[in-house]
PyMOL CGO cylinders between C-alpha atoms (Angstrom):
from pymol import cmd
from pymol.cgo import CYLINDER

trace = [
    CYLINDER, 10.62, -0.09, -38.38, 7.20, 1.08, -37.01, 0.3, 1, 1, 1, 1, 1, 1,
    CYLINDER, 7.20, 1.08, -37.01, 7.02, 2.55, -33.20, 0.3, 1, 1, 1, 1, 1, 1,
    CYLINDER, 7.02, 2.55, -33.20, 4.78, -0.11, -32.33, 0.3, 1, 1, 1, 1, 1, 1,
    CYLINDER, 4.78, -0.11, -32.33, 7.60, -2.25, -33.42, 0.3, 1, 1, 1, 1, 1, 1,
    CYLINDER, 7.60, -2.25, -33.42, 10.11, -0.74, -31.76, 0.3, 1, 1, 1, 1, 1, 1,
    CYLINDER, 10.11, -0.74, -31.76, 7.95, -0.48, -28.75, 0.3, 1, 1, 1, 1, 1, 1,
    CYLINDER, 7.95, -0.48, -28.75, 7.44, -4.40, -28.61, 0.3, 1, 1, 1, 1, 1, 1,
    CYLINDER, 7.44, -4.40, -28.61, 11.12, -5.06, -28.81, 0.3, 1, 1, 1, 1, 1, 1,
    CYLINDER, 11.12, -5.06, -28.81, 12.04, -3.04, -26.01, 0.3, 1, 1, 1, 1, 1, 1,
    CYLINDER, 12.04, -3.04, -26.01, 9.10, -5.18, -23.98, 0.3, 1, 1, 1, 1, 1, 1,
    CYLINDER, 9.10, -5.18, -23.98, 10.56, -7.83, -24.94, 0.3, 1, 1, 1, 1, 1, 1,
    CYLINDER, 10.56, -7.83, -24.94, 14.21, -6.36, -23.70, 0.3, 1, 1, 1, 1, 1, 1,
    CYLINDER, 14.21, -6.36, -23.70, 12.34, -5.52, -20.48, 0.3, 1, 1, 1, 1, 1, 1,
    CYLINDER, 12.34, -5.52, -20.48, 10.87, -9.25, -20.05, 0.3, 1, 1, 1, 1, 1, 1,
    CYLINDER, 10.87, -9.25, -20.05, 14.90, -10.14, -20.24, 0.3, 1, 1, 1, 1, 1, 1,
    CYLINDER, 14.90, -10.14, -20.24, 16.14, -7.26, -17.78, 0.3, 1, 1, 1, 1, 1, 1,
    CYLINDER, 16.14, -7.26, -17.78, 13.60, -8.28, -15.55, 0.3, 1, 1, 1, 1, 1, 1,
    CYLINDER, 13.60, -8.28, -15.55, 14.48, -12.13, -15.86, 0.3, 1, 1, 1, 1, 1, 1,
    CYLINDER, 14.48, -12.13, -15.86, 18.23, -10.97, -14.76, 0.3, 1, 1, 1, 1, 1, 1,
    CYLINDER, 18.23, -10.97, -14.76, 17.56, -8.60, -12.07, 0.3, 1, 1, 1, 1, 1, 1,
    CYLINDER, 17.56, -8.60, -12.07, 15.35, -11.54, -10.69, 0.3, 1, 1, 1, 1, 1, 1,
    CYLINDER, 15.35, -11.54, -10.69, 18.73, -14.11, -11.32, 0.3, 1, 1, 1, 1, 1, 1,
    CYLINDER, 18.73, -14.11, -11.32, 20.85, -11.31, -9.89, 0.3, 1, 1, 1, 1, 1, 1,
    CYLINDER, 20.85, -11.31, -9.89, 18.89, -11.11, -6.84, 0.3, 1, 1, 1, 1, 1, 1,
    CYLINDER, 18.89, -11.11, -6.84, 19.08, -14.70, -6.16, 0.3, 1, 1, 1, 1, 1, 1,
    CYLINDER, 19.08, -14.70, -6.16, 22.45, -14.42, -6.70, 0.3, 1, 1, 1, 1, 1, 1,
    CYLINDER, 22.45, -14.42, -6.70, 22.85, -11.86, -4.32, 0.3, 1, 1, 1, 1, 1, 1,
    CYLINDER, 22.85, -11.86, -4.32, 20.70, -13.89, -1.44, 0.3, 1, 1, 1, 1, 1, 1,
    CYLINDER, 20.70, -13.89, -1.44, 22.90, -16.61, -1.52, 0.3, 1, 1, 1, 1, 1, 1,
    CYLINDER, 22.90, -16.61, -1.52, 25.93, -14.13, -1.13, 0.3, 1, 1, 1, 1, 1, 1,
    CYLINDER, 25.93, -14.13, -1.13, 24.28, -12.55, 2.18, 0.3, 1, 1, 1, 1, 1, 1,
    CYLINDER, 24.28, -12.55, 2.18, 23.37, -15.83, 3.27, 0.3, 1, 1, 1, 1, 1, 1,
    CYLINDER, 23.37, -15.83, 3.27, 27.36, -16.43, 3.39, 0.3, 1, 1, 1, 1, 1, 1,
    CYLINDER, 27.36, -16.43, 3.39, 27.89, -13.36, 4.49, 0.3, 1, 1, 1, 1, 1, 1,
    CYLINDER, 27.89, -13.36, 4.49, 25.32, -14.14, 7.90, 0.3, 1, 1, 1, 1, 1, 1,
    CYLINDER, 25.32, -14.14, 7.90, 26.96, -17.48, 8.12, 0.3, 1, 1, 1, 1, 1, 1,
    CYLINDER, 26.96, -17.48, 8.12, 30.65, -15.92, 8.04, 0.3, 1, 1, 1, 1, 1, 1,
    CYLINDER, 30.65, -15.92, 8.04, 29.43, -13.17, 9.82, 0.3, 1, 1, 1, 1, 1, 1,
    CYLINDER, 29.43, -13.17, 9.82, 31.10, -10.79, 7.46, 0.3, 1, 1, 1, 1, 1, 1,
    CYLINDER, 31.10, -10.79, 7.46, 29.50, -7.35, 6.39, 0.3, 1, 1, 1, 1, 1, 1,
    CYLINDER, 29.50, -7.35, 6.39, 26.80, -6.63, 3.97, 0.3, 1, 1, 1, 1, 1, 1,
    CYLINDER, 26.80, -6.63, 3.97, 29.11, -3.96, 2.25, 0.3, 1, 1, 1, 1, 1, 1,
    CYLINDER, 29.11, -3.96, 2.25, 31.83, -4.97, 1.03, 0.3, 1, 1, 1, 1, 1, 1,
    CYLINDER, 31.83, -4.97, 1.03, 34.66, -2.06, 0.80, 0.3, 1, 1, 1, 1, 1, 1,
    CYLINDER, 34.66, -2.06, 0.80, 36.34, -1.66, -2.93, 0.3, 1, 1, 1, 1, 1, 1,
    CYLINDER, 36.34, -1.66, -2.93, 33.65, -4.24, -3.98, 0.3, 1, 1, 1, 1, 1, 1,
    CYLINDER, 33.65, -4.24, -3.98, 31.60, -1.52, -5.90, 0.3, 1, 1, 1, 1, 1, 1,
    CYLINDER, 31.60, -1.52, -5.90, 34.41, -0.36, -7.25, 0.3, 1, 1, 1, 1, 1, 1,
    CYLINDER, 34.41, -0.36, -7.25, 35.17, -3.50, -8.88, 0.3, 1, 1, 1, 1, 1, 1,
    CYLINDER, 35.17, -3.50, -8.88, 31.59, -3.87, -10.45, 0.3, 1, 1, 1, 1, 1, 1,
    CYLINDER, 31.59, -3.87, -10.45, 31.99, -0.59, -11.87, 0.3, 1, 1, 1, 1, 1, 1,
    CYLINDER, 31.99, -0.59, -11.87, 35.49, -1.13, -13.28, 0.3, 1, 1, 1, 1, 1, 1,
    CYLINDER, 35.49, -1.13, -13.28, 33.99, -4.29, -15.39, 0.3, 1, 1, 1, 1, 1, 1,
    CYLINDER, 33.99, -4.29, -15.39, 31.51, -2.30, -16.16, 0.3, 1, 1, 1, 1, 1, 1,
    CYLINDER, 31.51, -2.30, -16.16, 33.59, 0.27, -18.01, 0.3, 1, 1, 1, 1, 1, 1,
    CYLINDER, 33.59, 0.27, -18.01, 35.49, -2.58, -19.32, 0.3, 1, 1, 1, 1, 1, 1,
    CYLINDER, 35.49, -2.58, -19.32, 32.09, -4.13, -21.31, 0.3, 1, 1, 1, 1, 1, 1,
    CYLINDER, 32.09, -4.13, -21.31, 30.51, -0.92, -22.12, 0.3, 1, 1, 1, 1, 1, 1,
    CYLINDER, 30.51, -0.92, -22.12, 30.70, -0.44, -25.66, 0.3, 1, 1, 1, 1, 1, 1,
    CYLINDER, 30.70, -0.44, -25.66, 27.65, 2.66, -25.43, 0.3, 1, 1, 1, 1, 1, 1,
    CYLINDER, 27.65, 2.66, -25.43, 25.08, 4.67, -26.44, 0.3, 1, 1, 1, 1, 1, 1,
    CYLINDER, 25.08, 4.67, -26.44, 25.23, 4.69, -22.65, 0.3, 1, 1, 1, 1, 1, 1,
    CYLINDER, 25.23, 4.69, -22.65, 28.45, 7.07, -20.81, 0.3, 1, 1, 1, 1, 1, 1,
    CYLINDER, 28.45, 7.07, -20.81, 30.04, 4.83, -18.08, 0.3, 1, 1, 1, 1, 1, 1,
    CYLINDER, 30.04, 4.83, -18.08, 28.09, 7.41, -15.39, 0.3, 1, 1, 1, 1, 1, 1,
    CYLINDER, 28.09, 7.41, -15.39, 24.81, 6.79, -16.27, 0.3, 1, 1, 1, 1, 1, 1,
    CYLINDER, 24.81, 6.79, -16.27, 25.72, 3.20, -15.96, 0.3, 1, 1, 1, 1, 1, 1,
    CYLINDER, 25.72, 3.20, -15.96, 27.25, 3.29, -12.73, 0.3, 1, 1, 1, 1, 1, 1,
    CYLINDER, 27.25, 3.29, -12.73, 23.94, 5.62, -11.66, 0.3, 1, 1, 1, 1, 1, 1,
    CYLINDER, 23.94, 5.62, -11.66, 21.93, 2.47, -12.84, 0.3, 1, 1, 1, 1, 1, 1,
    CYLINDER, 21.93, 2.47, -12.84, 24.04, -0.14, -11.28, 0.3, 1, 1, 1, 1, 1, 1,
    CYLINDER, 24.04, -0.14, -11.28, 24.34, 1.96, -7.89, 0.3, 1, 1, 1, 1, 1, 1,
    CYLINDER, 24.34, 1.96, -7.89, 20.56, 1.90, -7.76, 0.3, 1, 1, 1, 1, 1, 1,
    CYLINDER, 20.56, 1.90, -7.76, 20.04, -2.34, -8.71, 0.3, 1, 1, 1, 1, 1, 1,
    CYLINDER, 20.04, -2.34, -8.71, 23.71, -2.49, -5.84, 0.3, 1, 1, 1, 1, 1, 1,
    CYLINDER, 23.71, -2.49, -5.84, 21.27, -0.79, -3.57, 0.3, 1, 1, 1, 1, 1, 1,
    CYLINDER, 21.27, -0.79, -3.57, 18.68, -2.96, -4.00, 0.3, 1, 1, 1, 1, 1, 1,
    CYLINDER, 18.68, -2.96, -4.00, 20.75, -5.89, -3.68, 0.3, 1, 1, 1, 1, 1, 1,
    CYLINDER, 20.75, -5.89, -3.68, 22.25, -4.97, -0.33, 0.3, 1, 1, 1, 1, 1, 1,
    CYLINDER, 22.25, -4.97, -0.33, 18.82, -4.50, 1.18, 0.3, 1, 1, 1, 1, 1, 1,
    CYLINDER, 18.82, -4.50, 1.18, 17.70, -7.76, -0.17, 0.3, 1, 1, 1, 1, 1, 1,
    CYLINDER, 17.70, -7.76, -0.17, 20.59, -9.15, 1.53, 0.3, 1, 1, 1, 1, 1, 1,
    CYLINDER, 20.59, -9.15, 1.53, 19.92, -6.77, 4.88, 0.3, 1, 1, 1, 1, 1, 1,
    CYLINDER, 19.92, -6.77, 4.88, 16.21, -8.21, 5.11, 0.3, 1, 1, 1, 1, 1, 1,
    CYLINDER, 16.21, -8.21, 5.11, 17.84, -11.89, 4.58, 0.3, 1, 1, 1, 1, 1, 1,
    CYLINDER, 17.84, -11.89, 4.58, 20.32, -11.50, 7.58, 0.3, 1, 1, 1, 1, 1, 1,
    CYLINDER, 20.32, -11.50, 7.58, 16.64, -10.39, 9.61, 0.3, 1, 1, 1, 1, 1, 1,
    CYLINDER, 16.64, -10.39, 9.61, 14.76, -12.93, 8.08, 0.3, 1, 1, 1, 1, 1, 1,
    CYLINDER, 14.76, -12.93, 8.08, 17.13, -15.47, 8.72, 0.3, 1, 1, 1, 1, 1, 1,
    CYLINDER, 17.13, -15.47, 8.72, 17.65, -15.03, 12.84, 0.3, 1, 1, 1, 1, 1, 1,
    CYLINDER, 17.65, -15.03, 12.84, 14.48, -14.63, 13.08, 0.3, 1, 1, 1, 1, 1, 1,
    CYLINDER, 14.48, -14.63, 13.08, 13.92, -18.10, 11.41, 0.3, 1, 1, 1, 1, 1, 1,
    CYLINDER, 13.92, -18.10, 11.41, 16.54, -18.95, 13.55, 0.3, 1, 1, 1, 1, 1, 1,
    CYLINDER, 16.54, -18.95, 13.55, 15.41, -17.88, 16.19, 0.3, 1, 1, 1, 1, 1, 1,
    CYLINDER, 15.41, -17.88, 16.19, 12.00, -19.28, 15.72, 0.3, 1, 1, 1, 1, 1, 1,
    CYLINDER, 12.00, -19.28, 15.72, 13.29, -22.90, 14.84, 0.3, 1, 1, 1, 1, 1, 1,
    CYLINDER, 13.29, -22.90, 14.84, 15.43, -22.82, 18.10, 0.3, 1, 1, 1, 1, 1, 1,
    CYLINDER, 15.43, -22.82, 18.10, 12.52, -22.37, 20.81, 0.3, 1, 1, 1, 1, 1, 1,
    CYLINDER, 12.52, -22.37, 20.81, 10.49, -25.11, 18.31, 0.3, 1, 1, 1, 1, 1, 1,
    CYLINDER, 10.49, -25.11, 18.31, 13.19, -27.54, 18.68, 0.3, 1, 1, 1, 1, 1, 1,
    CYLINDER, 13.19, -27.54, 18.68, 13.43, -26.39, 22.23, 0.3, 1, 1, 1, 1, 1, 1,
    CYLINDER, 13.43, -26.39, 22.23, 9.68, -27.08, 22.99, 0.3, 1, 1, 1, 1, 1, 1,
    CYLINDER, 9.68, -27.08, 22.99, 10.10, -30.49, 21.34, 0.3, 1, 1, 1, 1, 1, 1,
    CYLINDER, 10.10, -30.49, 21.34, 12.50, -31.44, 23.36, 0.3, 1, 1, 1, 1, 1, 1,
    CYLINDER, 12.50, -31.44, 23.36, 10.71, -30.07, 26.68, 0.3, 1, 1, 1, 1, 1, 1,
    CYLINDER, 10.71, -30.07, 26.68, 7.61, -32.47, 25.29, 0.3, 1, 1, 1, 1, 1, 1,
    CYLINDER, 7.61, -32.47, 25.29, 9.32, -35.36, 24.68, 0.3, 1, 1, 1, 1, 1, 1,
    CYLINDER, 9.32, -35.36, 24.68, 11.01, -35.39, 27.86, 0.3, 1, 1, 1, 1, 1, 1,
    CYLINDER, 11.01, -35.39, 27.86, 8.06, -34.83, 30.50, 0.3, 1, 1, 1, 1, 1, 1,
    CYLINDER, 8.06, -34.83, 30.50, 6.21, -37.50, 28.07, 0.3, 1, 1, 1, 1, 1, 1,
    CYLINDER, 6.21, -37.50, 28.07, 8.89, -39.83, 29.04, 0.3, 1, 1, 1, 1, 1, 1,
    CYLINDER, 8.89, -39.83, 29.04, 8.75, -39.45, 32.17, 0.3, 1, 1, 1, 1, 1, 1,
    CYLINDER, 8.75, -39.45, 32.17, 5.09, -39.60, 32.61, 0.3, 1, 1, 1, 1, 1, 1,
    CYLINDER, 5.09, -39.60, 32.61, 3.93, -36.08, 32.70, 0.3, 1, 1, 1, 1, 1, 1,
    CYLINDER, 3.93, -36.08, 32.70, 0.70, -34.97, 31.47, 0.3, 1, 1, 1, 1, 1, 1,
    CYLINDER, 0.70, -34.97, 31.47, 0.83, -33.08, 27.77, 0.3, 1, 1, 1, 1, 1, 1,
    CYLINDER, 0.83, -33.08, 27.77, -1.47, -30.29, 26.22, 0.3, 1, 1, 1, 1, 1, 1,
    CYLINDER, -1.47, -30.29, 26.22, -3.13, -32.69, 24.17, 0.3, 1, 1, 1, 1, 1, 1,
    CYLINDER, -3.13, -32.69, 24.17, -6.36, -35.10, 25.14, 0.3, 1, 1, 1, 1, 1, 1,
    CYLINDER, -6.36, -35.10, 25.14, -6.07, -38.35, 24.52, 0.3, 1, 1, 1, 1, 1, 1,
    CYLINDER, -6.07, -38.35, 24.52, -7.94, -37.96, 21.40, 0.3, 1, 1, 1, 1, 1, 1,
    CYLINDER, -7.94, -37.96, 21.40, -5.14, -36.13, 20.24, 0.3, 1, 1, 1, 1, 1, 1,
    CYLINDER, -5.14, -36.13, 20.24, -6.42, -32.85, 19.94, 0.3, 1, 1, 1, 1, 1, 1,
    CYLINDER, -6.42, -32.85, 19.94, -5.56, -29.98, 21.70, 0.3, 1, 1, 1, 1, 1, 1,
    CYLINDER, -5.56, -29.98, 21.70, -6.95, -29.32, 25.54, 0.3, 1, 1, 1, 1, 1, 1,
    CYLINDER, -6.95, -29.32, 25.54, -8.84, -26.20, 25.25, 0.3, 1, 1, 1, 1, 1, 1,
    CYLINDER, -8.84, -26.20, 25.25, -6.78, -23.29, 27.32, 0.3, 1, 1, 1, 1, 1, 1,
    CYLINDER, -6.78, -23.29, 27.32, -8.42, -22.11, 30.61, 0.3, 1, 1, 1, 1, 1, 1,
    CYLINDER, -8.42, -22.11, 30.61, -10.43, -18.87, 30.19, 0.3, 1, 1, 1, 1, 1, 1,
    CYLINDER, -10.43, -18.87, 30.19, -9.05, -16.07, 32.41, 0.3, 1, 1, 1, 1, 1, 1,
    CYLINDER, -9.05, -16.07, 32.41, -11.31, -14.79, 34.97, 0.3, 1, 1, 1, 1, 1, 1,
    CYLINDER, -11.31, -14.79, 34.97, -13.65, -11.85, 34.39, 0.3, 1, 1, 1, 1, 1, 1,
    CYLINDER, -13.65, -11.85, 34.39, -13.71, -10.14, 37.77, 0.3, 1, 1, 1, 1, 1, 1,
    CYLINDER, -13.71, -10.14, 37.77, -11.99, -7.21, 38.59, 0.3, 1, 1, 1, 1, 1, 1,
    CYLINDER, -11.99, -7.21, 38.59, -9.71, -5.94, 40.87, 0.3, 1, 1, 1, 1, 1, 1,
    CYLINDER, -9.71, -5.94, 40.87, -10.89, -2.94, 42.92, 0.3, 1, 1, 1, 1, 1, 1,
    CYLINDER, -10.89, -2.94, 42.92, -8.51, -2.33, 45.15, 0.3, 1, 1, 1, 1, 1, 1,
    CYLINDER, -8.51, -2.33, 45.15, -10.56, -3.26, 47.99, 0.3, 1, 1, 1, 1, 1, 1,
]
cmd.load_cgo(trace, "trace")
C-alpha cells in the first residue's frame, strides 16, 4: 500500500470517529438532560472508572490501556462540559419560557377584562414613548 493510500483510509477512519464522537455527544446530552431533571450531579463518582474498566476489557492494542484512558479522559471531559452548558442552557430556556408564559397570561387576562394592550388595532405594535431629552441639573 501507497502513503496516499494509507493516508485516505485513515480519513476515512476519521469521517467514522467523528460520526461517533458526534453520536456520543448526543448521547451524553440526553444523559445531562436527566441528570437536570433528577437533579443529580454532572459527575458521576466510580462512573469513569467503569468506562475505563470496559475499556481494558475491549482493547485488543497497538494502543496500551493508558494512552486509551488519556484519550477517553479528554472525549469524558468534553462530554461533561457539553452536559454543564446543557444544565445552563436549559434554565435559562426555562427560565425564559416561564416569564413568556407569564406575560401571556398577564395579556390575556387584562384583555378580558377590557384593558387596553400594546398593540393598535391594526395589530401592530404601538410604538414605545421616546424618553425625554432634557437634563437634570440639579437646579
Amino acid at each position: 500500500m501507497t502513503l496516499e493510500q494509507l493516508r485516505k483510509g485513515i480519513d476515512r477512519l476519521d469521517r467514522k470517529i467523528v460520526a461517533l464522537l458526534n453520536e456520543r455527544a448526543q448521547i451524553a446530552l440526553r444523559v445531562g438532560e436527566l441528570k437536570w431533571q433528577q437533579n443529580l450531579p454532572i459527575v458521576a463518582r466510580g462512573r469513569e472508572q467503569e468506562v475505563y474498566a470496559h475499556l481494558a476489557a475491549m482493547n485488543a492494542g497497538p494502543l496500551e490501556n493508558e494512552q486509551l484512558n488519556r484519550i477517553y479522559l479528554r472525549i469524558m471531559r468534553e462530554m461533561k462540559q457539553l452536559q454543564r452548558g446543557l444544565s445552563t442552557r436549559s434554565a435559562a430556556a426555562r427560565r425564559r419560557q416561564g416569564a413568556a408564559r407569564a406575560g401571556a397570561a398577564a395579556t390575556r387576562r387584562a384583555t378580558a377584562a377590557g384593558a387596553p394592550t400594546a398593540k393598535t388595532a391594526a395589530g401592530r405594535r404601538a410604538p414605545a414613548a421616546k424618553k425625554s431629552s432634557a437634563r437634570k441639573t440639579g437646579r
